[in-house]
N, C-alpha and C positions, 0 to 999 in steps of 0.2 A: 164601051161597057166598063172597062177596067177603071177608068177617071172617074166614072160615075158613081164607082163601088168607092173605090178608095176618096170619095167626096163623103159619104155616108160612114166610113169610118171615122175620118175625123170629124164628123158631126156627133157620132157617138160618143168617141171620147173627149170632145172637147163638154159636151153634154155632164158626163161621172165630175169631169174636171170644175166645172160650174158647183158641181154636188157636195165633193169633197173640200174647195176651197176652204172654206168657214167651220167646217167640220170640227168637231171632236175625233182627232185621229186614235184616240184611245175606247170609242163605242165600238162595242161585240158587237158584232153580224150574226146574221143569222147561219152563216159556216162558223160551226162548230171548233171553238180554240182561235179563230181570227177574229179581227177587229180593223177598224177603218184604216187603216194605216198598212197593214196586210194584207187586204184588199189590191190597193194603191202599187204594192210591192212587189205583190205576184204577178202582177201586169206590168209592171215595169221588168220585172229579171223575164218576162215569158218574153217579151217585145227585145229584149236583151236577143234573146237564143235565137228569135226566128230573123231579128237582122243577120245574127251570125248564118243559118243556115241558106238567106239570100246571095252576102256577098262572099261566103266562104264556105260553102258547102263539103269543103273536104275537113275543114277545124272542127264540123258542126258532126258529121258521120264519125271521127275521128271519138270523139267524145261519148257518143250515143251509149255503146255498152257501159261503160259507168253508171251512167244516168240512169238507163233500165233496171239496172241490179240495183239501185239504190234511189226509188223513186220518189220514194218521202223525203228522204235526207237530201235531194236536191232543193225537194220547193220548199223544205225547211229552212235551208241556206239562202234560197231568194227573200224573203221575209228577216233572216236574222242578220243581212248582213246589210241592211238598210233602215233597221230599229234605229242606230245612233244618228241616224240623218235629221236636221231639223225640219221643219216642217215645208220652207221653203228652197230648201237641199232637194228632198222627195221630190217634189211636183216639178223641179226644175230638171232634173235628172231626167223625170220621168216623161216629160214631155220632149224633152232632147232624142231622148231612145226613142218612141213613139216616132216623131219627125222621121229621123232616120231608118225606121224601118218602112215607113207609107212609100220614101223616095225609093228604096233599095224596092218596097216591087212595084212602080212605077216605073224600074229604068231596067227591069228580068228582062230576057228579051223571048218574045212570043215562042211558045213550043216546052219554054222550061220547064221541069218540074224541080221545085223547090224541096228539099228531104225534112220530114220531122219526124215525130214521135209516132205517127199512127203513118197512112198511105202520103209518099210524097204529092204535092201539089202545086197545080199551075196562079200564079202571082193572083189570079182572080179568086180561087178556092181557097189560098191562103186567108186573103183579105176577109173573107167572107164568114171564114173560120175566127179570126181575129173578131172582126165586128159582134158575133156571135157572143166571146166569149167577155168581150167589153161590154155586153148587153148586162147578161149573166151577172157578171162582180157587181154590175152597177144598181142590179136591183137587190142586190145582199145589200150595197151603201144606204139605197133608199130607206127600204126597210128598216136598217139599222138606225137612222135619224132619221126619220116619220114624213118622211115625202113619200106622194103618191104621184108618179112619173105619166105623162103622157103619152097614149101611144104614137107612135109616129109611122109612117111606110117605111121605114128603114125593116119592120118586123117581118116582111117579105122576104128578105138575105136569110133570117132567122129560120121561116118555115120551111124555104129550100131547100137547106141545109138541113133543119130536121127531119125531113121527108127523105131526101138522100139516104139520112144515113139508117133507114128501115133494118135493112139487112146485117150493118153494122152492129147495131143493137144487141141481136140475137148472138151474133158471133163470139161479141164482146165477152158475150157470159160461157161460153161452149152450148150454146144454143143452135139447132137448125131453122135460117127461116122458114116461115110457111111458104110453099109456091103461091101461094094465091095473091095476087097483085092486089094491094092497096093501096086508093086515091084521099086524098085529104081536101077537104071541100072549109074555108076557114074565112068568117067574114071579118076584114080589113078594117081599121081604124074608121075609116069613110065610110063603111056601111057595104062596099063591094065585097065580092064575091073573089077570093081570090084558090087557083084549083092547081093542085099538085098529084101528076101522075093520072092512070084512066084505072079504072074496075069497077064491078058491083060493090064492092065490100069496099068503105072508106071511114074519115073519121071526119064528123062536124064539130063544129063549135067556136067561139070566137077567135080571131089568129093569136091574141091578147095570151089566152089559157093555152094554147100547144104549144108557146114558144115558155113558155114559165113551165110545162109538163117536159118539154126535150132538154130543156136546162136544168132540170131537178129542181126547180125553184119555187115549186108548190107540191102538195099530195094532189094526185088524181082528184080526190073524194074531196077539195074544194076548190073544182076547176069544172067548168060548163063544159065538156069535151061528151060527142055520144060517138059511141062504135057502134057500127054496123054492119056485123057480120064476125065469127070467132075469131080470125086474122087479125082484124083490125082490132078488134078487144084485147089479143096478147100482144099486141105491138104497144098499146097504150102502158103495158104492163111494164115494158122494159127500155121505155123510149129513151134515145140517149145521143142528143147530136157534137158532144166534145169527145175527145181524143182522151186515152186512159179510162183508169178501169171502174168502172161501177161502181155511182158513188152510193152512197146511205139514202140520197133521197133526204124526204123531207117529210116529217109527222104532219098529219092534219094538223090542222089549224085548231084550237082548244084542247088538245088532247096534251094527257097531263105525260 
């Protein structure tokens, strides 16, 4: 399982890295004050921290309270201290880090849990988490230069994990979740059916839209997602499958 996962991660980012190549690393994203280059950097200093939290978990804890108290001005720091990089300084770096973090949890050894910013995790939930978040940046890139990406079965790790972090969600904000179990029922690239979790109360719609809703990478109000049942309607509300706090979200689409 884990090979499998960490095969689909570097499919993913070697996928951004296809993206970003040729790029204008100075086009604004659709994250607010970032541009392609920033992107690029916050994924390399993040790929930074969670090697460190793999092979040195007491440097990585060591560090944490800083980091908490001062959550912007770290990922401010990952961005500004990789601006003077050239262009093929970045991608080289950034592919170096990357490598080294796929091996480091490829070689955890079964039972670990891995410590980061939100619930420590086992090398496969890390990955997974990763993959997630290299989704994520990667359709801010797209967007930013006018590709329309394809979906791939990789967006399965995505809805997992989205679905997962239900409970997370509500927490995240000083919210109670609802008891009432919600299932997410979400047609797959291929046209399947693919089901996460049991209950009457669930959420349909293409897997496509709930991975772009748990990522904050569209409004609600232009994504095909239907709820079914009050549960499932306030989870749509606050859905949130990354680590850290609540972001802005994203304006519909034409609104001024």
């Amino acid at each position: 399982m884990l090979t499998a996962l960490l095969d689909d991660l570097r499919a993913e980012q070697a996928d951004l890295r296809r993206l970003v190549q040729d790029a204008d690393l100075d086009t604004p994203t659709p994250a607010e004050g970032w541009d392609v280059r920033d992107a690029v950097a916050h994924l390399a200093g993040t790929d930074v921290e969670a090697l460190l939290a793999a092979t040195r978990p007491e440097d990585f804890l060591a560090k944490l309270p800083a980091v908490g108290a001062d959550i912007d001005g770290f990922l401010t720091g990952q961005l500004t201290e990789r601006r003077h990089l050239s262009r093929e300084q970045l991608i080289d770096d950034w592919q170096a880090g990357f490598d080294a973090m796929v091996e480091a949890f490829s070689t955890t050894k079964p039972g670990v849990k891995i410590p980061w910013y939100g619930p420590p995790m086992s090398p496969a939930s890390f990955a997974t988490a990763r993959l997630m978040e290299y989704w994520a940046h990667g359709q801010d890139v797209a967007d930013a230069v006018g590709v329309e990406r394809e979906p791939t079965a990789r967006l399965r790790h995505i809805c997992h994990l989205g679905h997962r972090t239900r409970a997370f969600s509500y927490v995240n904000r000083g919210l109670t979740p609802p008891d009432e179990p919600v299932a997410a029922e979400l047609t797959a690239p291929d046209g399947t059916t693919w089901t996460f979790g049991e209950g009457e109360q669930k959420v349909t719609g293409p897997a496509l839209d709930f991975c772009l809703l748990v990522t904050q990478r569209r409004h609600r109000d232009d994504l095909d997602l239907t709820a079914h049942g009050e549960a499932a309607e306030s989870w749509l509300e606050v859905a949130q499958a990354f680590a850290g706090p609540p972001g802005p979200g994203r304006a519909p689409r034409g609104a001024a």
